[in-house]
LOMARFI-976281 format. One record per residue (C-alpha): x, y, z; residue number from 0. Coordinates in Angstrom, 1 decimal, always signed. Each point is the difference from the previous one (the first is absolute). Example, Ala and Ser with C-alpha at 12.3 -4.5 7.8 and 13.67 -1.06 7.14 Angstrom:
<nodes>
       px       py       pz   pos
    +12.3     -4.5     +7.8     0
     +1.4     +3.4     -0.7     1
</nodes>
This chain:
<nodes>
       px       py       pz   pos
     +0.0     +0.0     +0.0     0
     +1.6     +3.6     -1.0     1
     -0.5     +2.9     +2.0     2
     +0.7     +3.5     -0.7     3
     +0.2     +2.9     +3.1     4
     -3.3     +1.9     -2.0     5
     -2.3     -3.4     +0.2     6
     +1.0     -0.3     +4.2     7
     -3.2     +1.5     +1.9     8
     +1.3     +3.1     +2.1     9
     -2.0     -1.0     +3.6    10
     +2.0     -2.4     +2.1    11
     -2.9     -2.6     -0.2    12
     -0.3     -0.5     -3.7    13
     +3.7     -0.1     -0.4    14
     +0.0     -2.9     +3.3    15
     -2.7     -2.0     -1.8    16
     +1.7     +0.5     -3.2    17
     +3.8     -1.2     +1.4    18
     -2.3     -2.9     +1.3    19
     -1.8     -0.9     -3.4    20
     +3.5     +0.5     -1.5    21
     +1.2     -2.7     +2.9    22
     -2.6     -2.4     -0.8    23
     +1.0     +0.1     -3.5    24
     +3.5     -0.8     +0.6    25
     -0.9     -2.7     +2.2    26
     -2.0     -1.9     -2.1    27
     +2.8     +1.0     -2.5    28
     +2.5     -1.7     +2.0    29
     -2.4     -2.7     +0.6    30
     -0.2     -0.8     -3.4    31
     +4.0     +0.3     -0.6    32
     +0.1     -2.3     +2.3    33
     -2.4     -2.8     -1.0    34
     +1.7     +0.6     -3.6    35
     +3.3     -0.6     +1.4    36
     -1.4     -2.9     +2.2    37
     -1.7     -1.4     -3.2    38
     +3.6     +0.7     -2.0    39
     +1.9     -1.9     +2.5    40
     -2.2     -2.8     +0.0    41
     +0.1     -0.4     -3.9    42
     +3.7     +0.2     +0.1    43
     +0.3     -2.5     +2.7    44
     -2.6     -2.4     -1.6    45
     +1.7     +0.7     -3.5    46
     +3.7     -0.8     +1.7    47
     -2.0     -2.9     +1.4    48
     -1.1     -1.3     -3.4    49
     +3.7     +0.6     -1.5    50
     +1.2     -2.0     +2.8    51
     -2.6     -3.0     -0.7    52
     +0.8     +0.3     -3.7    53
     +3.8     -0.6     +0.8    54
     -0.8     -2.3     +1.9    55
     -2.3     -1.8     -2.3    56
     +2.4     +0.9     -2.8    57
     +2.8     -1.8     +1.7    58
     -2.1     -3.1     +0.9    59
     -1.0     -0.5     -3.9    60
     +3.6     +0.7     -0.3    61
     +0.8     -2.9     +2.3    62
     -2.6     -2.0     -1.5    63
     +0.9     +0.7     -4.0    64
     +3.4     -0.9     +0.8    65
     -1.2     -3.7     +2.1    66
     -2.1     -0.7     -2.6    67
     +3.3     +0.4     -2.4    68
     +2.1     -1.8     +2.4    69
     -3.4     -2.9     -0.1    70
     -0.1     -0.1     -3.8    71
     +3.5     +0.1     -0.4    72
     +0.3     -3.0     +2.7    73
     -3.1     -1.9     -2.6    74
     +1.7     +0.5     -3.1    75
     +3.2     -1.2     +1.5    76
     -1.1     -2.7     +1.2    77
     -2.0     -0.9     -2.6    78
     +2.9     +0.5     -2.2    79
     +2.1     -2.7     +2.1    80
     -3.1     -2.3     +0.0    81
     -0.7     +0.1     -3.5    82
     +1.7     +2.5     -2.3    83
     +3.7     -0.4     -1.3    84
     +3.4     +0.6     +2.5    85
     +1.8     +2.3     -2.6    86
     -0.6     +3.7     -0.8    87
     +0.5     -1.0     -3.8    88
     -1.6     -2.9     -1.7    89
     +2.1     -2.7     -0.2    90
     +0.6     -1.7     -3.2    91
     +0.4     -3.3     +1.6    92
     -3.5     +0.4     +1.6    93
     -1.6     +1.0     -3.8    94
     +1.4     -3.2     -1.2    95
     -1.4     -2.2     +2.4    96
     -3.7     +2.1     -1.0    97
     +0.9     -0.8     -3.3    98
     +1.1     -4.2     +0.1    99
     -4.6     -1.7     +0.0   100
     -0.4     +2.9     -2.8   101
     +3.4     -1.1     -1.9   102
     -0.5     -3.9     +0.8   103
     -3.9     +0.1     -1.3   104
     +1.6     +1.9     -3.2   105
     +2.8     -2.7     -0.2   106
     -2.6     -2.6     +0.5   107
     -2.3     +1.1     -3.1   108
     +2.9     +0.5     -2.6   109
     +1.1     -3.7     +0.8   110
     -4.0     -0.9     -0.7   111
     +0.2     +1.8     -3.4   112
     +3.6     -1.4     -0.7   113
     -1.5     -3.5     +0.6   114
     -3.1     +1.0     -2.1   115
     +2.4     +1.1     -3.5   116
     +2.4     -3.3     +0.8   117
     -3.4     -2.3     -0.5   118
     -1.4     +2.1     -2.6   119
     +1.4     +1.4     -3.4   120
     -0.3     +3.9     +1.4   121
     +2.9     +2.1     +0.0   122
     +2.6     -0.1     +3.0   123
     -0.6     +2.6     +2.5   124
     +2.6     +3.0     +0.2   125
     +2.2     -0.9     +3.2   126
     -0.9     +2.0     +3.3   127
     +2.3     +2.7     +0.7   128
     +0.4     -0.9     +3.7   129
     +2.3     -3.1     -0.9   130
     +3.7     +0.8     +0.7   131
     +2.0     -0.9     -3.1   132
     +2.9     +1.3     +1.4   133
     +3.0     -2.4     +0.2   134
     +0.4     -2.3     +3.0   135
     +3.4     +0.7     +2.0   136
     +3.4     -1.3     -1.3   137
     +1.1     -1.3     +3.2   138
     -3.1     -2.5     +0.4   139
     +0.8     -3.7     -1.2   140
     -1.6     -1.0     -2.9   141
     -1.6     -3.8     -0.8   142
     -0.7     -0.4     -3.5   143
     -3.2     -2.4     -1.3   144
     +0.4     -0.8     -3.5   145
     -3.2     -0.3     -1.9   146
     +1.0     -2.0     -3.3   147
     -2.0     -1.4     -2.7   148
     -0.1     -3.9     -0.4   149
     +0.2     -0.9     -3.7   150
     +2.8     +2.2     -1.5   151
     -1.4     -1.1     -3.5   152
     -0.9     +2.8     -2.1   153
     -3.9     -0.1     -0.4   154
     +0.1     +1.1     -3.6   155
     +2.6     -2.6     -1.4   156
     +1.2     -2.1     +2.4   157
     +3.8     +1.2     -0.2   158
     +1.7     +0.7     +3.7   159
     -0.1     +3.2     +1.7   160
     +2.6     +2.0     +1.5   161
     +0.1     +2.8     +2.5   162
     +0.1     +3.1     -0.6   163
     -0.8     +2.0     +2.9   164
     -2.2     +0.0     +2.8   165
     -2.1     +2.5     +2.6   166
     +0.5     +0.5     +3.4   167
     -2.4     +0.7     +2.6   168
     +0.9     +0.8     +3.6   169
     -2.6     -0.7     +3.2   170
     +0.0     +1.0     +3.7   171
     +0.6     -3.5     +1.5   172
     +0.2     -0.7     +4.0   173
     +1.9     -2.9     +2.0   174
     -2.1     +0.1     +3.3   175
     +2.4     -0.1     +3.4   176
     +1.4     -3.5     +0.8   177
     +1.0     -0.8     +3.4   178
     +2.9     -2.7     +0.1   179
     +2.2     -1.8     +2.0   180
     +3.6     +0.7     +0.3   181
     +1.9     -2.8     +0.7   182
     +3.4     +0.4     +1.6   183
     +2.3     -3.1     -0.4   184
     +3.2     -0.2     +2.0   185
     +2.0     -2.9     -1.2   186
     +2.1     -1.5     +2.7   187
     +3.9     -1.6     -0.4   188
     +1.7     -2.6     +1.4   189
     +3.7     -0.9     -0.6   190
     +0.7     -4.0     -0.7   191
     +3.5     +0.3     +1.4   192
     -0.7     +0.9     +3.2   193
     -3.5     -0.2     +0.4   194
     -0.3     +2.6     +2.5   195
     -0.6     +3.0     -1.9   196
     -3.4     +1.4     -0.6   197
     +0.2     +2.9     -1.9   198
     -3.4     +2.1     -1.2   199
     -0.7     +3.3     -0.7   200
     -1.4     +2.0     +2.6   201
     -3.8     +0.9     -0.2   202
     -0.8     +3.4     -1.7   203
     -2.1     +2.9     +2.3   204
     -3.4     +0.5     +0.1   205
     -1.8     +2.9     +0.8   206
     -2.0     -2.1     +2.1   207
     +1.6     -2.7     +2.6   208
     -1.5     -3.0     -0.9   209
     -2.8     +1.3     -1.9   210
     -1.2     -0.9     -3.5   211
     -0.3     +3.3     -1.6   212
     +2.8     +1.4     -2.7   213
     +0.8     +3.8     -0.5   214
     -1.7     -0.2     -3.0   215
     -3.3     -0.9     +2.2   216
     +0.6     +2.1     +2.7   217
     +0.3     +3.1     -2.5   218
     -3.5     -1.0     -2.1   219
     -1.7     +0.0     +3.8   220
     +1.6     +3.5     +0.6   221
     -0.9     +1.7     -3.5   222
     -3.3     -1.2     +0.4   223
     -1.5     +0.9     +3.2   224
     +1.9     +3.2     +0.0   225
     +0.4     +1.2     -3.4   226
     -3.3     -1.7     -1.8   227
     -2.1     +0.5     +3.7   228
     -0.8     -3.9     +0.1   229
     -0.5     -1.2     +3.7   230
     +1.7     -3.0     +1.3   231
     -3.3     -1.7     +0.1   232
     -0.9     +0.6     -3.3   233
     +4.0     -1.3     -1.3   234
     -0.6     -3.3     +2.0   235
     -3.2     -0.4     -1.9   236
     +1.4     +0.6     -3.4   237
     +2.9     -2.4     +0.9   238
     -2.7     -2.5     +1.3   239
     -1.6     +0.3     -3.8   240
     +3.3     -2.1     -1.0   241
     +0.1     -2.6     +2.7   242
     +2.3     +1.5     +2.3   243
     -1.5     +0.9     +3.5   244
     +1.4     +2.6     +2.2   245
     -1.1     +1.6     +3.0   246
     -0.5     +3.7     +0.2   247
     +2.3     -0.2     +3.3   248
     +2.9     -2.0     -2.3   249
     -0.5     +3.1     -2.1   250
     +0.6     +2.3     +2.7   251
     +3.0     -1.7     +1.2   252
     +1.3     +0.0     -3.2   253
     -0.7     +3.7     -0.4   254
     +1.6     +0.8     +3.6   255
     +3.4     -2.1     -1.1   256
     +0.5     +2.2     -3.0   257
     -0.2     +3.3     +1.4   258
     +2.2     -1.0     +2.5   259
     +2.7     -0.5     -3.4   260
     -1.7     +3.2     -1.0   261
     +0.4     +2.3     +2.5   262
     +3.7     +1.1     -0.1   263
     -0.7     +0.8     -4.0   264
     -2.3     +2.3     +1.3   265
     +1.8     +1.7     +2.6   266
     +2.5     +0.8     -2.7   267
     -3.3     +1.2     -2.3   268
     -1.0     +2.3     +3.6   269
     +3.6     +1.3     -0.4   270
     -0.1     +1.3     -3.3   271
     -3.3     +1.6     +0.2   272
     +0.9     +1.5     +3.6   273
     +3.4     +1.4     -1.2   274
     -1.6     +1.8     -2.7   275
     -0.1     +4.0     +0.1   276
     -3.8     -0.4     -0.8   277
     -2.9     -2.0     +1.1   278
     -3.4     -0.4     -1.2   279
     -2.2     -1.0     +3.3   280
     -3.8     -1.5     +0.6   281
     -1.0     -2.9     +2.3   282
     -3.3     -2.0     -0.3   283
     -2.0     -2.1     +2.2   284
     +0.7     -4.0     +0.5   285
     -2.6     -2.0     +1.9   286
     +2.1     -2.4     +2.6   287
     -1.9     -2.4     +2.1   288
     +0.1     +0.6     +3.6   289
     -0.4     -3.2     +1.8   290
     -0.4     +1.6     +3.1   291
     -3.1     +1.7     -0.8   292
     -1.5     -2.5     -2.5   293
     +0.3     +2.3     -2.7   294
     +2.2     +2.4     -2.7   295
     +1.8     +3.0     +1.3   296
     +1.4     +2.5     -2.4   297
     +3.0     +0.1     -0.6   298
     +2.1     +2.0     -2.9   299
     +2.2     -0.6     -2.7   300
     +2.5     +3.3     -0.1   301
     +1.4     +0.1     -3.9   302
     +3.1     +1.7     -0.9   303
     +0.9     +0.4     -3.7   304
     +2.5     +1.6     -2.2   305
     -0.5     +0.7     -3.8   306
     +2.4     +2.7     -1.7   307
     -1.4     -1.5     -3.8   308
     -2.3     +3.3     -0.2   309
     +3.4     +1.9     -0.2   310
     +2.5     -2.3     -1.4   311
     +1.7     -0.5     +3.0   312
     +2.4     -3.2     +0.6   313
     -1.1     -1.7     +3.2   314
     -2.3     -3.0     -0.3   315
     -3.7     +0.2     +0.7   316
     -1.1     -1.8     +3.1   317
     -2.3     -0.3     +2.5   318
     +0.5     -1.4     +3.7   319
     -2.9     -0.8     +2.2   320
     -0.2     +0.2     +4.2   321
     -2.4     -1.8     +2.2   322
     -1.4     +1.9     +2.9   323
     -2.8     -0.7     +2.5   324
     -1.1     +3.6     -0.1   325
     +0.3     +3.2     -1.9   326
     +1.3     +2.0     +2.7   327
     +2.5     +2.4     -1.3   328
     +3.2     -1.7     +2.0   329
     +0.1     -2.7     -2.7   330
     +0.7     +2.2     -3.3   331
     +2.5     +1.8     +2.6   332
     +1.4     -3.2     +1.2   333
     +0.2     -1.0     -3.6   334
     +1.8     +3.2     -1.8   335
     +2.4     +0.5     +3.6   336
     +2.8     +0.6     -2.4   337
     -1.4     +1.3     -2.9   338
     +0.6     +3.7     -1.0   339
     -1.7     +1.4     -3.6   340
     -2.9     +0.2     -1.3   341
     -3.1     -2.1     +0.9   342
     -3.0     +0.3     -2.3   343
     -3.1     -0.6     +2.1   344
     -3.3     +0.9     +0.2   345
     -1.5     +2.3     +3.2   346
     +0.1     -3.0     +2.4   347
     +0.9     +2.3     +3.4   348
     +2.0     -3.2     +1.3   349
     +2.8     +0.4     -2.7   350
     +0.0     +4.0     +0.9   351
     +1.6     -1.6     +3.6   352
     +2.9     -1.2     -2.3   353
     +1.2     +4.1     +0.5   354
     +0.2     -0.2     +3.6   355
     +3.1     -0.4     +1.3   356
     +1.7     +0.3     -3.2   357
     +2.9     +2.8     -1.6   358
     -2.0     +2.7     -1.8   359
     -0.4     -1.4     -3.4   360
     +1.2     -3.4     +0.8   361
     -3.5     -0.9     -1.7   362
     -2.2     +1.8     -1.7   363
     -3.9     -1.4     -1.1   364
     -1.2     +0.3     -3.5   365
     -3.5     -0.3     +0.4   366
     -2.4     -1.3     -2.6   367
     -1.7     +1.6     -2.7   368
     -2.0     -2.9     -0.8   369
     -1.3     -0.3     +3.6   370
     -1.0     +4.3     -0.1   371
     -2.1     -1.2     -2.9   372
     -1.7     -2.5     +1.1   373
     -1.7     +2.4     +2.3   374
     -1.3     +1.9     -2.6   375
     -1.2     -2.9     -2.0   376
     -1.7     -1.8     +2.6   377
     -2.0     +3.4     +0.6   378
     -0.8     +0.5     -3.7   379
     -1.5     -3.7     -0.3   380
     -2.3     +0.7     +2.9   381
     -0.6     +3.3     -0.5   382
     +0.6     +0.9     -3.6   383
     +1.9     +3.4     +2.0   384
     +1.0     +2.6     -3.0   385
     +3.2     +1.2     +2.4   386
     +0.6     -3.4     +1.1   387
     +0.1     -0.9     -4.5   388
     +2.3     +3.5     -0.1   389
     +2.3     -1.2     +2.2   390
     +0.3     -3.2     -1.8   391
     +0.5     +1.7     -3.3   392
     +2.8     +1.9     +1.6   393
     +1.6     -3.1     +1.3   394
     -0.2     -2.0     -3.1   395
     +1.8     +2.8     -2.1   396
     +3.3     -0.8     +2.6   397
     -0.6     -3.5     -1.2   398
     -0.5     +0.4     -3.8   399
     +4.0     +1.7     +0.5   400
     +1.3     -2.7     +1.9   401
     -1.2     -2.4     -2.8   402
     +1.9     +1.8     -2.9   403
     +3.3     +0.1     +2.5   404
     -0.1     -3.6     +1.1   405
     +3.2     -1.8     -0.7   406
     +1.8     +3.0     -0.6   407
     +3.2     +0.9     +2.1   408
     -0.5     +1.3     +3.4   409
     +1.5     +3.6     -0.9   410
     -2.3     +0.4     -2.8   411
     -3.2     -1.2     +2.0   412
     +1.2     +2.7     +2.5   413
     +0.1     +2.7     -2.8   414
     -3.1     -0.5     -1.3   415
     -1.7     +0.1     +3.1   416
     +1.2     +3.3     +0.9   417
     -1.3     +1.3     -3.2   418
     -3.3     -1.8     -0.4   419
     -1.1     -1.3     +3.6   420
     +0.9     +2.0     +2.1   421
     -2.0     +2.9     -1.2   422
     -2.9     -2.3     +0.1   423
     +0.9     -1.1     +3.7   424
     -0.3     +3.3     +1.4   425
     -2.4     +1.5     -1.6   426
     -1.9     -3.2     +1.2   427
     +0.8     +1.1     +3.4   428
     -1.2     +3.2     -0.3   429
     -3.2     -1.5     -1.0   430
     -0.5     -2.2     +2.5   431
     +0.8     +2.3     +2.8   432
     -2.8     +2.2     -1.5   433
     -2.4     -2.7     -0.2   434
     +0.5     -0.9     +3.9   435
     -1.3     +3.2     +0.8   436
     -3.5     -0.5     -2.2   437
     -1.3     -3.2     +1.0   438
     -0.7     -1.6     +3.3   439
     +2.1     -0.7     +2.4   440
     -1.1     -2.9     +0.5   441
     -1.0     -1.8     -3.4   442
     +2.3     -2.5     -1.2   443
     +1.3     +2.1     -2.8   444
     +1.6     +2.2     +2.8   445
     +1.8     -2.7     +1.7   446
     +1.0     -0.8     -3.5   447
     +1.5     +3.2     -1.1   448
     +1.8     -0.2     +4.1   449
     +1.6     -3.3     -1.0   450
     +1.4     +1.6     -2.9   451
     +1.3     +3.1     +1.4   452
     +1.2     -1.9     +3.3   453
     +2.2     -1.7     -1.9   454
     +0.6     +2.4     -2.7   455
     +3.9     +0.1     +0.9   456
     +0.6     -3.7     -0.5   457
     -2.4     +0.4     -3.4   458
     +2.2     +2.0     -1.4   459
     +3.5     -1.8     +0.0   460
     -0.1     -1.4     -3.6   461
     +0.4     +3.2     -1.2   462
     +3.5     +0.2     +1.4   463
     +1.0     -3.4     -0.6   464
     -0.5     -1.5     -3.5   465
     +0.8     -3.9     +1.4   466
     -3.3     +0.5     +2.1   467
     -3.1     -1.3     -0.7   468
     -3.3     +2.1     -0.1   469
     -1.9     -3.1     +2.0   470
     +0.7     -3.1     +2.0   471
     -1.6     -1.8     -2.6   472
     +3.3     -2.3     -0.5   473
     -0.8     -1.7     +3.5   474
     -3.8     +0.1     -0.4   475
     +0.7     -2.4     -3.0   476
     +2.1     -2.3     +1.7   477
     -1.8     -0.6     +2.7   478
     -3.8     -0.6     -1.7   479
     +1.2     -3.9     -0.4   480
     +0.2     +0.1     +3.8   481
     -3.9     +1.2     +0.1   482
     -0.7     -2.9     -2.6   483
     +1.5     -2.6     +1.9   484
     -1.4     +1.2     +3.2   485
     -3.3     -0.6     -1.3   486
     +0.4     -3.0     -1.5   487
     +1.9     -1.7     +3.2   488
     -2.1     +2.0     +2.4   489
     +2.5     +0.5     +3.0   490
     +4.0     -0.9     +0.7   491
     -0.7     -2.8     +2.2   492
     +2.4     +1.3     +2.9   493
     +2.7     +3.3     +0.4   494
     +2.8     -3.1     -1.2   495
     -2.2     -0.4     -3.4   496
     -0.6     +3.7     -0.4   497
     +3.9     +0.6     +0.3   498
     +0.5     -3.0     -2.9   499
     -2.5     +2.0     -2.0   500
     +2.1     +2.9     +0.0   501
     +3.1     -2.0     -0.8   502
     -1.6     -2.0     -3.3   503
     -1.9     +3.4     -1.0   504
     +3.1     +2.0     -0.2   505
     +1.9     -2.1     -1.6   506
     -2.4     -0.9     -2.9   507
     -1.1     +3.6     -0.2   508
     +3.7     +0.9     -0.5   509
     +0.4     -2.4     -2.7   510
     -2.9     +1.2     -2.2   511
     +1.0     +3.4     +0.5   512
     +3.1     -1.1     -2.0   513
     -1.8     -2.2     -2.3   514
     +1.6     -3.5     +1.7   515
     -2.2     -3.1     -0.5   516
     -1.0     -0.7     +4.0   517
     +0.1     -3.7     -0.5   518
     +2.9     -0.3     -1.7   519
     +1.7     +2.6     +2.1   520
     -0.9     -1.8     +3.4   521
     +1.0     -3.6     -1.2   522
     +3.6     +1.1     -0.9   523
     +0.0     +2.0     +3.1   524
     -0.8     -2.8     +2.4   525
     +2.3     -2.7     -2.5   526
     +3.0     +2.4     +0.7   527
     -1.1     +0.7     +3.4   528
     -0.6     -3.7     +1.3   529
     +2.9     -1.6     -1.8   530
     +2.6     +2.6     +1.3   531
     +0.7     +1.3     -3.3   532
     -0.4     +3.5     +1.0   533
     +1.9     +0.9     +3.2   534
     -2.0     +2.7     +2.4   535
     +2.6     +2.5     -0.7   536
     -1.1     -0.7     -4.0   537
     -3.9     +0.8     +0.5   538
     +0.3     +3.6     -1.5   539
     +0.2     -2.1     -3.7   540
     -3.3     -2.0     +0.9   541
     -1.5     +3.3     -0.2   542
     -2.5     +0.3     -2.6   543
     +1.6     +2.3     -2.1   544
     +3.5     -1.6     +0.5   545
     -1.3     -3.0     -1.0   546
     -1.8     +1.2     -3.2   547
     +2.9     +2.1     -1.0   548
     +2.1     -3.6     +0.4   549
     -2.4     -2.0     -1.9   550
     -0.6     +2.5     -2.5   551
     +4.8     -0.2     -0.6   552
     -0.3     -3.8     +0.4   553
     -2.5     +0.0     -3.0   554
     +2.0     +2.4     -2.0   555
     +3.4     -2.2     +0.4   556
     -2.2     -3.0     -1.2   557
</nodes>
């Protein structure tokens, strides 16, 4: 209300009545500032109130949308393991086997419509493509079947016929496996003049004191349950199919006696792996029954390898195998005491202990490319996630590189990946670190993109060091077998068998890694062994390369 001095009433009453209208007016002014700032606190405090539900609520969905991710990623995972295929990439192997009923009803027909033209006067079919014409191997013996005419009369005149040529068609044939018996005869000598002599040679070794079983045996048992994944069982029931019946327990002895010959070959095989400057490193689960308990426990198969092909390098491939009855991270430390380089892992914490203790650089950890994907990919399957396919795509372009510089020398791997990857490593880093900050905390593609950047240091090493690998991949490969024969024999049937298995597995995963024929390989390593032929302080040249290299000059001189 505005006042001016003319408008105020000049007698003292009208002015007192008008301060106390202009009073009133003021109070009910104030009364209504005050119920408007009552009413405006109120709406601030319920709308804080609502902001603070909607956080609330908005981090609950949060919570929930990243549960439900973590659910359907669980699903598809394990649906994956149940029923889908192991690898990322489709193996060719596995399309075959799709392919064999379609190929064999294909096979089947053609040899109905070749029958058909034989009987009738139609026209030969065109032969299938699939057939390999190639020619069989030189090296394989050959038994020829002549197929000759009886009357060498000529049909038109009668006079005699002569040769003058012939064709020549080569098959696939197949001896199947023969046992035998070998017989040893040791004559013995008496002398007539004195009749007191008795001379005879003295009875050859055996691998097994008294037993019946040649090297030659021993080997076939060894190659077979650990190299073609056949149980003992199922070996005594094959050699039952040809009238010879042994015991799964004579089979186990036998099997027990040969590592025993085995195992200081493989302590020399531990040596050169362990002595090398870099190690790939991965362990995987053995079931071992536990008597006690009535029961498996699981134990672990730790697997060492070496493999400096990818660069050219000089030193053998191998791979060495450790049993443990745990993965606690004192076995890999126990294991590598003495070794100083660098070990190629993936981001199991227990081989991060191996640093403790240790000189500054004594080791260093390459961690695994291969294992950062796999994150990612597992995410995409379940989620079809477009970062999670970004990240990917950034990944693979390091691999499409390493593909053009494998085999190449170390210093020009290391050269091109300072031109070409490293680029694409950091600016894969800044990436990720951006994308941390957008998505939840707590959604698996976060703890993704942490792995990765956790162990971003140890990721980046190849591109210093052209004889590194960008994955552990090398160890992964030798030690699937070990996964295929686990499954087929079910469990080690004590820590004793488990520790054989580790013996047999890395010797005949040695030998394929430089193309040696196990069987072969084995039986002239137990022949030499047994018989005394090679002395212990000779063992380095039953290695398998060693002994390839010497058959490979021996074959040459002949």
């Amino acid at each position: 209300m505005s006042l001016v001095l003319d408008d105020l009433p000049c007698d003292p009453e009208g002015m007192l009545q008008q301060l106390q209208q202009m009073t009133k007016v003021i109070a009910q002014q104030n009364a209504s500032l005050a119920l408007l700032r009552a009413k405006h606190d109120t709406f601030f405090a319920e709308r804080d109130a609502v902001r603070t539900e909607r956080d609330l609520v908005r981090e609950e969905r949060d919570a929930a949308h990243a549960e439900i991710e973590k659910l359907r990623l669980l699903i598809r995972q394990l649906q994956r393991g149940q029923f889908g295929r192991r690898s990322e990439r489709l193996d060719p192997d596995q399309l075959q086997l799709g392919l064999e009923d379609l190929e064999q009803t294909a096979a089947a027909a053609e040899a109905a419509q070749e029958a058909g033209s034989r009987s009738s006067d139609a026209p030969r079919p065109p032969q299938s493509r699939r057939r390999n014409l190639g020619a069989l191997p030189a090296h394989l013996p050959r038994l020829e079947v002549l197929v000759d005419i009886e009357d060498k009369s000529c049909p038109c005149c009668g006079g005699a016929l002569h040769a003058i040529g012939e064709d020549r068609e080569e098959m696939l044939d197949i001896v199947p496996a023969q046992l035998r018996v070998k017989v040893i005869r040791r004559p013995r000598y008496g002398c007539r003049a004195c009749e007191e002599a008795v001379v005879q040679a003295p009875a050859p070794e055996r691998p097994i004191t008294g037993g019946m079983a040649t090297e030659a045996l021993l080997a076939h048992v060894l190659v077979a349950k650990f190299c073609d994944h056949l149980p003992l069982y199922r070996q005594a029931q094959i050699f039952a199919r040809q009238g010879i019946e042994l015991d799964r327990a004579t089979l186990s002895d036998w099997v027990g006696r040969a590592c025993w010959w085995l195992e200081p070959l493989w302590r020399l095989l531990r040596r050169h792996v362990m002595t090398s400057a870099r190690i790939f490193a991965d362990d995987t689960p053995l079931p071992v029954l536990d008597p006690g308990r009535g029961q498996t426990k699981t134990g672990r198969l730790w697997g060492y390898a070496i493999d400096d092909r990818p660069w050219g390098g000089s030193t053998p491939p191998a791979v060495v195998y450790l049993y443990a009855e745990d993965r606690k991270g004192e076995h890999p430390a126990a294991h590598l005491a003495e070794f100083q380089g660098i070990l190629q892992v993936d981001g199991y914490s227990g081989f991060k202990s191996l640093l403790e203790n240790r000189p500054p650089g004594a080791i260093r950890l390459a961690f695994c490319w291969a294992h950062c994907r796999r994150r990612f990919y597992e995410i995409h399957q379940a989620t079809g996630s477009p970062l999670a396919e970004e990240a990917l795509r950034q990944i693979r372009e390091l691999y499409v590189i390493e593909a053009e510089v494998r085999g190449r020398p170390a210093e020009d791997r290391r050269a091109v990946r300072q031109e070409r990857s490293k680029p694409l490593v950091e600016t894969l880093y800044a990436w990720l670190t951006a994308q941390l900050e957008r998505v939840s905390g707590k959604s698996n593609l976060a703890m993704a993109i942490r792995y990765a950047l956790r162990h971003w240091h140890g990721l980046g090493l190849f591109l210093d060091d052209g004889r590194l690998e960008l994955d552990t991949n090398s160890i992964e490969r030798a030690i699937r077998p070990i996964a295929l024969g686990r499954k087929n024999s079910l469990f080690a049937g004590s820590d004793g068998g488990a520790r054989h298995w580790a013996i047999v597995a890395s010797l005949m995963a040695s030998a394929k890694l430089n193309g040696v024929e196990p069987q072969a390989w084995l039986t002239d390593v137990l022949e030499r062994m047994v018989s005394g032929r090679t002395k212990a302080n000779e063992l380095a040249r039953l290695l398998p390369w060693t002994w390839r290299a010497e058959r490979l000059a021996a074959a040459v001189d002949a």
